[in-house]
N, CA, C and O of each residue as an XYZ file, in Angstrom:
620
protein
N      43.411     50.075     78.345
C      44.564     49.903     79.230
C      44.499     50.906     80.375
O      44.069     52.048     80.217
N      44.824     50.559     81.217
C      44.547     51.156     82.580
C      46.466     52.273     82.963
O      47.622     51.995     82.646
N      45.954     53.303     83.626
C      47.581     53.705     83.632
C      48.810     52.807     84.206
O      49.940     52.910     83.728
N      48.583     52.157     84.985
C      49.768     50.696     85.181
C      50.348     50.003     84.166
O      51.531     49.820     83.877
N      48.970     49.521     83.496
C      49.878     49.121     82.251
C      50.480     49.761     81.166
O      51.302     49.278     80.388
N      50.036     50.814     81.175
C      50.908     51.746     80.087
C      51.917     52.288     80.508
O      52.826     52.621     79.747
N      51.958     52.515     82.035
C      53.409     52.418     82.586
C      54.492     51.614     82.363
O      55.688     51.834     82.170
N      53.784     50.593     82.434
C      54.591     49.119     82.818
C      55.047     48.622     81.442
O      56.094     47.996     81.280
N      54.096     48.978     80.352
C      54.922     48.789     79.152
C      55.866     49.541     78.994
O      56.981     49.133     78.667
N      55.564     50.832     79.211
C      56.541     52.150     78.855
C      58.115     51.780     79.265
O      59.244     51.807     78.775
N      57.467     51.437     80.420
C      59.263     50.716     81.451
C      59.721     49.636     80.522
O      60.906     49.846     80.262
N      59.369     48.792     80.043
C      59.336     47.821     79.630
C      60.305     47.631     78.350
O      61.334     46.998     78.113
N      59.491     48.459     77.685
C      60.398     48.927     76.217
C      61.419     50.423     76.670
O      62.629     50.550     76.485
N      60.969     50.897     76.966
C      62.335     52.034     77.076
C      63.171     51.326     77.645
O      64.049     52.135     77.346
N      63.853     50.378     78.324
C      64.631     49.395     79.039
C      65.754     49.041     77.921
O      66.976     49.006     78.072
N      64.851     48.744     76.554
C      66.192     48.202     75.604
C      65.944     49.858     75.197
O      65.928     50.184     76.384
N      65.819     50.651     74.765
C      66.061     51.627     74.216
C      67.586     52.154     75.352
O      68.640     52.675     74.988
N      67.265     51.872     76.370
C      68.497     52.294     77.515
C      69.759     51.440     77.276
O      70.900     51.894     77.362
N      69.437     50.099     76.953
C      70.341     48.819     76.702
C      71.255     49.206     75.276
O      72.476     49.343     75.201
N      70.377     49.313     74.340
C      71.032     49.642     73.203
C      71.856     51.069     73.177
O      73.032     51.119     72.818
N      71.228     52.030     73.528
C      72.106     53.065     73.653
C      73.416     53.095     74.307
O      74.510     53.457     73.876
N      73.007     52.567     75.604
C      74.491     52.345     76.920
C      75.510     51.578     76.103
O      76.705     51.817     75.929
N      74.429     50.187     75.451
C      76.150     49.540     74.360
C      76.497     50.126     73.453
O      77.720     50.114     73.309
N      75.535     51.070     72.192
C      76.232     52.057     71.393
C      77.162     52.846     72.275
O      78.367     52.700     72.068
N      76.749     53.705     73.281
C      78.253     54.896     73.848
C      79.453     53.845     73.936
O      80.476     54.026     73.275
N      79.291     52.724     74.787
C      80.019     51.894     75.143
C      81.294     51.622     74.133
O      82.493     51.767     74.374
N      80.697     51.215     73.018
C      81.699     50.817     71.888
C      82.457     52.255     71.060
O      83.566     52.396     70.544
N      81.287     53.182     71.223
C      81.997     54.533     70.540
C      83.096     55.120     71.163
O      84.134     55.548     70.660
N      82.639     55.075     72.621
C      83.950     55.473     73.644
C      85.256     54.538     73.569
O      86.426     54.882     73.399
N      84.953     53.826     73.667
C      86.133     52.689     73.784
C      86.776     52.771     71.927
O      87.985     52.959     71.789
N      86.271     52.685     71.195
C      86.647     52.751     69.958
C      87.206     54.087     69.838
O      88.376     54.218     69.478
N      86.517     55.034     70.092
C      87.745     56.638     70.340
C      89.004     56.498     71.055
O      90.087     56.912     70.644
N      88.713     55.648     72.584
C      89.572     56.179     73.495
C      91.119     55.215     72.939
O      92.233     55.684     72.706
N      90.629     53.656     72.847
C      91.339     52.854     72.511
C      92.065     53.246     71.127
O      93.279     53.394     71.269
N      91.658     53.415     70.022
C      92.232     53.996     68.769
C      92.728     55.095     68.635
O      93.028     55.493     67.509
N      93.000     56.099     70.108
C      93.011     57.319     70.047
C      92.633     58.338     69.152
O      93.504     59.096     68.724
N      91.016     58.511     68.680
C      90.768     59.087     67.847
C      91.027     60.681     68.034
O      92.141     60.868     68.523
N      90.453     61.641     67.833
C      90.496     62.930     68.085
C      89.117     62.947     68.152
O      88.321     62.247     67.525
N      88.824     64.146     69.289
C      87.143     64.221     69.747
C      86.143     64.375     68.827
O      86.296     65.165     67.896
N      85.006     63.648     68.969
C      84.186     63.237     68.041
C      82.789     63.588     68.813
O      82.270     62.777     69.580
N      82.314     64.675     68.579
C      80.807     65.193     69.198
C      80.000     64.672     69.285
O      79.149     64.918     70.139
N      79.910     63.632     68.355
C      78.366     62.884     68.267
C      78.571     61.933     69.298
O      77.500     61.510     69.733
N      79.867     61.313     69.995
C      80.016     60.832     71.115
C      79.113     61.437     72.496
O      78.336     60.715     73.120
N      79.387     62.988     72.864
C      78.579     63.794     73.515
C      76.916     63.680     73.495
O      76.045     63.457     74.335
N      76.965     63.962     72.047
C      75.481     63.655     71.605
C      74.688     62.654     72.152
O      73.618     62.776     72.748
N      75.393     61.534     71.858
C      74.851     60.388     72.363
C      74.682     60.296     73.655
O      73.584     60.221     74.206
N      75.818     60.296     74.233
C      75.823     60.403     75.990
C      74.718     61.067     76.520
O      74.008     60.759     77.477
N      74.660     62.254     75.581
C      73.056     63.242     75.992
C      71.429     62.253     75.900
O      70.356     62.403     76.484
N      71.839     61.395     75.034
C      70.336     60.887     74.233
C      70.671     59.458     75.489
O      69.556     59.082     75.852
N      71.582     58.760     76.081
C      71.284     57.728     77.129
C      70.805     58.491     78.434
O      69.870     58.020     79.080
N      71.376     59.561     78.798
C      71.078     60.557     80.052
C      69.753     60.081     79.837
O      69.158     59.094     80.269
N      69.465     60.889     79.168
C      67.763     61.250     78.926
C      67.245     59.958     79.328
O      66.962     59.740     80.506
N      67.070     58.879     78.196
C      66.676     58.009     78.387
C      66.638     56.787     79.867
O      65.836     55.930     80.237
N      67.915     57.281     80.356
C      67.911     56.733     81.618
C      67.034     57.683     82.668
O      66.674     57.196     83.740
N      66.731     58.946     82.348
C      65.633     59.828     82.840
C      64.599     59.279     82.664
O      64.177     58.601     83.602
N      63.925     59.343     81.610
C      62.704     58.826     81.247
C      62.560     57.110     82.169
O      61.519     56.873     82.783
N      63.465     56.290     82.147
C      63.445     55.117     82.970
C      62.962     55.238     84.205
O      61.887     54.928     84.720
N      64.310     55.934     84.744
C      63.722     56.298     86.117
C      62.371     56.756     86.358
O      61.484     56.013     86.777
N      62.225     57.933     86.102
C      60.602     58.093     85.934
C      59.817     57.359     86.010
O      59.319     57.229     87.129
N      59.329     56.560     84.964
C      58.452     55.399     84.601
C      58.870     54.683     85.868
O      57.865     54.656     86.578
N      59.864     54.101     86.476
C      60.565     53.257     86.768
C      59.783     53.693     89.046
O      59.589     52.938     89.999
N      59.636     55.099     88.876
C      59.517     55.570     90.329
C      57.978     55.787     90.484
O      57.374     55.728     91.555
N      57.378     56.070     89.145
C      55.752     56.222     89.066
C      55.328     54.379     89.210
O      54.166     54.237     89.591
N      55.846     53.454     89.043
C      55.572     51.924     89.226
C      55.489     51.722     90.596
O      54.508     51.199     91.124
N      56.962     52.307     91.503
C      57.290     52.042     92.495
C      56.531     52.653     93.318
O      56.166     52.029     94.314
N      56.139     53.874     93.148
C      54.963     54.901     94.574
C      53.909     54.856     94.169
O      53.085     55.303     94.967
N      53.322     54.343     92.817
C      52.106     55.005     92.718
C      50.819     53.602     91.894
O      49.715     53.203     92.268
N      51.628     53.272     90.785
C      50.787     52.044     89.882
C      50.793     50.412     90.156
O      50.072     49.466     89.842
N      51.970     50.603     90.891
C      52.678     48.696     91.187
C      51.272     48.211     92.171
O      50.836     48.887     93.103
N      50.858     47.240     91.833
C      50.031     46.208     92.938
C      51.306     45.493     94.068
O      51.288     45.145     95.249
N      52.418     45.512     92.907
C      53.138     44.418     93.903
C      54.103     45.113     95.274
O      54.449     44.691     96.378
N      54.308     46.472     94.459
C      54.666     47.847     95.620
C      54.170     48.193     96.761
O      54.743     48.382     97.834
N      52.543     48.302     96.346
C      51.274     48.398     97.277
C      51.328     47.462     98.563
O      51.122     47.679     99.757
N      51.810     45.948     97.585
C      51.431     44.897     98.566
C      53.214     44.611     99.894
O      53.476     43.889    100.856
N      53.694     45.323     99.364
C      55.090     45.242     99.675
C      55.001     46.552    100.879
O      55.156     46.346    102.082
N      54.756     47.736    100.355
C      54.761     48.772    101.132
C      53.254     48.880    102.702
O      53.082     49.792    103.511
N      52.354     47.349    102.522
C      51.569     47.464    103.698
C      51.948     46.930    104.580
O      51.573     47.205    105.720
N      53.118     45.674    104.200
C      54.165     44.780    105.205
C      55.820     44.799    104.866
O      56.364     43.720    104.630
N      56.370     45.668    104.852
C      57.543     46.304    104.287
C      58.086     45.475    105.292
O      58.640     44.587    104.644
N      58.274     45.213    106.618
C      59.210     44.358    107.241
C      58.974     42.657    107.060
O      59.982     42.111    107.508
N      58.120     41.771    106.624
C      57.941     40.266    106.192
C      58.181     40.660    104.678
O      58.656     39.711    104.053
N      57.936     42.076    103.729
C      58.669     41.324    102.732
C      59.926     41.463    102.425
O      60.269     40.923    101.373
N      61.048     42.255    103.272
C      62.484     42.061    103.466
C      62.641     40.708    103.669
O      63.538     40.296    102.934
N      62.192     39.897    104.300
C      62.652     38.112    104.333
C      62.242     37.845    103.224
O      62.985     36.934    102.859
N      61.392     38.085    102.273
C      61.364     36.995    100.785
C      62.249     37.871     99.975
O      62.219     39.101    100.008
N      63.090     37.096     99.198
C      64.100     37.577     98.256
C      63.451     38.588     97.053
O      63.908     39.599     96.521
N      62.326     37.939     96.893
C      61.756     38.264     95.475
C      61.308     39.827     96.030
O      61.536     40.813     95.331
N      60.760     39.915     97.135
C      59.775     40.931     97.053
C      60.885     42.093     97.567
O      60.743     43.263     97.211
N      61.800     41.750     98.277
C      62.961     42.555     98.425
C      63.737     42.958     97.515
O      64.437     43.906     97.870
N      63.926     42.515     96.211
C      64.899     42.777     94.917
C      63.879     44.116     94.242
O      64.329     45.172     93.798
N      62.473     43.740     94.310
C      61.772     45.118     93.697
C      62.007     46.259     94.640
O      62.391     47.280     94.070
N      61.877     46.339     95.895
C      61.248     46.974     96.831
C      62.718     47.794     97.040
O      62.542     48.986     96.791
N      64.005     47.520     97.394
C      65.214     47.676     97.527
C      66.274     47.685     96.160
O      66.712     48.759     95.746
N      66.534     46.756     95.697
C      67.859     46.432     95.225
C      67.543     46.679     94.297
O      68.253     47.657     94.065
N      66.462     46.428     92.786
C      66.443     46.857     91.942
C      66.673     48.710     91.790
O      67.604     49.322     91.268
N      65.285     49.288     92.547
C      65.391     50.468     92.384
C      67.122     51.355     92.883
O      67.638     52.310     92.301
N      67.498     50.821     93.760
C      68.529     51.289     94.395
C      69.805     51.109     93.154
O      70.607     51.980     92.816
N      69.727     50.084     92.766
C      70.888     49.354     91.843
C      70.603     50.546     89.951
O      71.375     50.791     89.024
N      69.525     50.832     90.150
C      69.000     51.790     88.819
C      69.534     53.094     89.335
O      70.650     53.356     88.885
N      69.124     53.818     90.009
C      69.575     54.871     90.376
C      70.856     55.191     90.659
O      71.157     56.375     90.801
N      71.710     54.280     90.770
C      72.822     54.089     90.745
C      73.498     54.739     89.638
O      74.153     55.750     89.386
N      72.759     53.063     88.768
C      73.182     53.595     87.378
C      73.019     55.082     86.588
O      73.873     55.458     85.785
N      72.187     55.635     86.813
C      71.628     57.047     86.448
C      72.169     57.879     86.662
O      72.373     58.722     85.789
N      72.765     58.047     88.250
C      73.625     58.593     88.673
C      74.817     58.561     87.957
O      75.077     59.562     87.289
N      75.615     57.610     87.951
C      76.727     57.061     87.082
C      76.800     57.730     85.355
O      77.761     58.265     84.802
N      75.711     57.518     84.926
C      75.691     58.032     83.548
C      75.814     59.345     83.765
O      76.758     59.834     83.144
N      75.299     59.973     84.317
C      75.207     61.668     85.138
C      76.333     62.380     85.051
O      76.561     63.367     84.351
N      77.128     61.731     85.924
C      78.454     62.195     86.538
C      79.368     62.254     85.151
O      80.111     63.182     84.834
N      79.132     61.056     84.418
C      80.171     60.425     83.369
C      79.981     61.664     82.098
O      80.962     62.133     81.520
N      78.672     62.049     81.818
C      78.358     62.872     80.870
C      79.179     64.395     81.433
O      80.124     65.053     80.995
N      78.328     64.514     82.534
C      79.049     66.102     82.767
C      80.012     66.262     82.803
O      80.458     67.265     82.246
N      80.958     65.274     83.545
C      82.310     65.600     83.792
C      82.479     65.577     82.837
O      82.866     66.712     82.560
N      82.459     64.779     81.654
C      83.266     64.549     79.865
C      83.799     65.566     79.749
O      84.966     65.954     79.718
N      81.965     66.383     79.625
C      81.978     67.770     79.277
C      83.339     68.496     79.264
O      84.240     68.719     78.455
N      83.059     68.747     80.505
C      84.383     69.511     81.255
C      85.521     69.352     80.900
O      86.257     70.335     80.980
N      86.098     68.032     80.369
C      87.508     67.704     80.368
C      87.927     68.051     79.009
O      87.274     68.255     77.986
N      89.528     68.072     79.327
C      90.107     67.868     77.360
C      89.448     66.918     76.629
O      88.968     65.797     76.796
N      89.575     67.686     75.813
C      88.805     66.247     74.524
C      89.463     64.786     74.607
O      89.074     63.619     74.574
N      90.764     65.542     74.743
C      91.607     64.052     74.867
C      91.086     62.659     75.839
O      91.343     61.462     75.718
N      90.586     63.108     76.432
C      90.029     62.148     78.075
C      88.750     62.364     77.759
O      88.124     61.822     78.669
N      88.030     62.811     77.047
C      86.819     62.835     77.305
C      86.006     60.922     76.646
O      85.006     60.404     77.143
N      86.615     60.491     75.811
C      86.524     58.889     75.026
C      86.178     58.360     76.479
O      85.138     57.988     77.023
N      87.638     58.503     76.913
C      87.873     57.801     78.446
C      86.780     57.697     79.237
O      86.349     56.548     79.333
N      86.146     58.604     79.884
C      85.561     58.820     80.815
C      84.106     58.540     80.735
O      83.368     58.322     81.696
N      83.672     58.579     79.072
C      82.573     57.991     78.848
C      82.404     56.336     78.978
O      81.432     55.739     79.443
N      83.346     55.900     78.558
C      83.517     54.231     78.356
C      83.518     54.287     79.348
O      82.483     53.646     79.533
N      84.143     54.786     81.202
C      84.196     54.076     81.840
C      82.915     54.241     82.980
O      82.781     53.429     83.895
N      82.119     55.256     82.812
C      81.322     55.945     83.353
C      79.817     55.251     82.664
O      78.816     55.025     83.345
N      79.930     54.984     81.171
C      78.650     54.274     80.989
C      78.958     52.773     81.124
O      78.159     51.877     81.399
N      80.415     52.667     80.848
C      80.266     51.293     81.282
C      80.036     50.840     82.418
O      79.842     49.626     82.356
N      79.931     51.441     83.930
C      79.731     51.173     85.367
C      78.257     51.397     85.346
O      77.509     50.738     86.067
N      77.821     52.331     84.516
C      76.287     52.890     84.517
C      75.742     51.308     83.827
O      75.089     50.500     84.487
N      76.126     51.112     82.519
C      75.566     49.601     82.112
C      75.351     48.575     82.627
O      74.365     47.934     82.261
N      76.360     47.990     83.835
C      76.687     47.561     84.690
C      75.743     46.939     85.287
O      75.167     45.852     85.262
N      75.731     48.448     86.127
C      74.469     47.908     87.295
C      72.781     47.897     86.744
O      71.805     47.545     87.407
N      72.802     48.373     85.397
C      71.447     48.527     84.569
C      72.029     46.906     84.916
O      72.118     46.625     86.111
N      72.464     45.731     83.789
C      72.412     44.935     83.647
C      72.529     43.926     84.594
O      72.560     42.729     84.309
N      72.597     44.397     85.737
C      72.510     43.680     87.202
C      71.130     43.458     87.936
O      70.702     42.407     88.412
N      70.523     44.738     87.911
C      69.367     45.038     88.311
C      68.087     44.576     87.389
O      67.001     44.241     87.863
N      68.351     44.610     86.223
C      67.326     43.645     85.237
C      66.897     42.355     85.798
O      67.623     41.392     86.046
N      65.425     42.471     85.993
C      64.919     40.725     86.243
C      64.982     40.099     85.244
O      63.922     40.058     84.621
N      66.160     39.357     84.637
C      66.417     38.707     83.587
C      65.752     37.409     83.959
O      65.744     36.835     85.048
N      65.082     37.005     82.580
C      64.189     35.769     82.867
C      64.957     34.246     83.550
O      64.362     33.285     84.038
N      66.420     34.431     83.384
C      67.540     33.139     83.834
C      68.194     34.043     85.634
O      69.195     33.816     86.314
N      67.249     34.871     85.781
C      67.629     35.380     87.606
C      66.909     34.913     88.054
O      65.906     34.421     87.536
N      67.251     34.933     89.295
C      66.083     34.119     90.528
C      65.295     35.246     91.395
O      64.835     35.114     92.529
N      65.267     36.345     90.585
C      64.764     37.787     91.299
C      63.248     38.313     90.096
O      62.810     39.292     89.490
N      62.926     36.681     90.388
C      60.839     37.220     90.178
C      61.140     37.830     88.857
O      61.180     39.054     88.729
N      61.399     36.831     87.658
C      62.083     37.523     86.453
C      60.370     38.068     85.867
O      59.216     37.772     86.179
N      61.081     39.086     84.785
C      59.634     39.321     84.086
C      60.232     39.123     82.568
O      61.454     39.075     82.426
N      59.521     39.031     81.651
C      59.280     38.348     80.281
C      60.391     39.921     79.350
O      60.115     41.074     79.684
N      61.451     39.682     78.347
C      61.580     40.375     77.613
C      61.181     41.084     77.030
O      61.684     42.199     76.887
N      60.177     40.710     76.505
C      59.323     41.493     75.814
C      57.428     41.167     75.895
O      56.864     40.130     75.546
N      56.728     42.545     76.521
C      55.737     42.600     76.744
C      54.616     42.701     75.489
O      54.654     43.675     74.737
N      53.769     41.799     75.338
C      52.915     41.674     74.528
C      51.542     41.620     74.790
O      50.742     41.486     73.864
């Protein structure tokens, strides 16, 4: 395997590792905030272990985009004809832009928690990974999008 593709898997599968985590905080927060539990650390914990993982994404996710992608390469020698095709514009722009977003989002949502009363802290996770999930799940070339889908799972 050549380093592209071990990139490209890496992205590939850490993607649901990001998916599953964002919906675990998702339900833990909301299940604290909504039931008004009293603060529960492993909530934090977790929030720590999607950060990351949305780290590690990005990463993988920016080494595709500058350095391993053929389709980057071929995008970044005519960057103005491939703004007119949709497809080649969703990698080149909107995906990456729409991820970093999200990253950001998880970012903000974790630290601030931190900071706050425990009481609000449920809150701020649910609503902070849920905007972070969001645009993860926007930006996915889901195989039923019209944005040059790629396959669930790489084999």
């Amino acid at each position: 395997m050549n380093p592209y593709n071990i990139t490209l898997y890496a992205h590939s599968y850490v993607r649901w590792a990001v998916v599953i985590l964002g919906a675990l905080l998702i339900v833990r927060a909301l299940t604290g905030w909504l039931g008004r539990r009293s603060w529960d650390g492993s909530v934090e914990r977790l929030g720590s272990v999607f950060t990351i993982s949305m780290d590690i994404q990005l990463l993988l996710g920016l080494l595709l985009y500058g350095v391993f992608s053929p389709t980057m390469q071929r995008i970044f020698s005519d960057f103005g004809s491939a703004m007119g095709d949709a497809r080649l514009r969703f990698w080149a722009v909107e995906h990456m832009l729409m991820m970093v977003v999200a990253v950001v989002l998880a970012h903000v949502g974790h630290v601030t928690a931190k900071r706050m009363p425990e009481e609000k802290r449920y809150r701020r996770y649910a609503i902070f990974a849920g905007l972070a999930m969001l645009a993860v799940l926007l930006a996915i070339p889901w195989p039923f999008s019209g944005a040059d889908p790629r396959p669930l799972f790489r084999v």
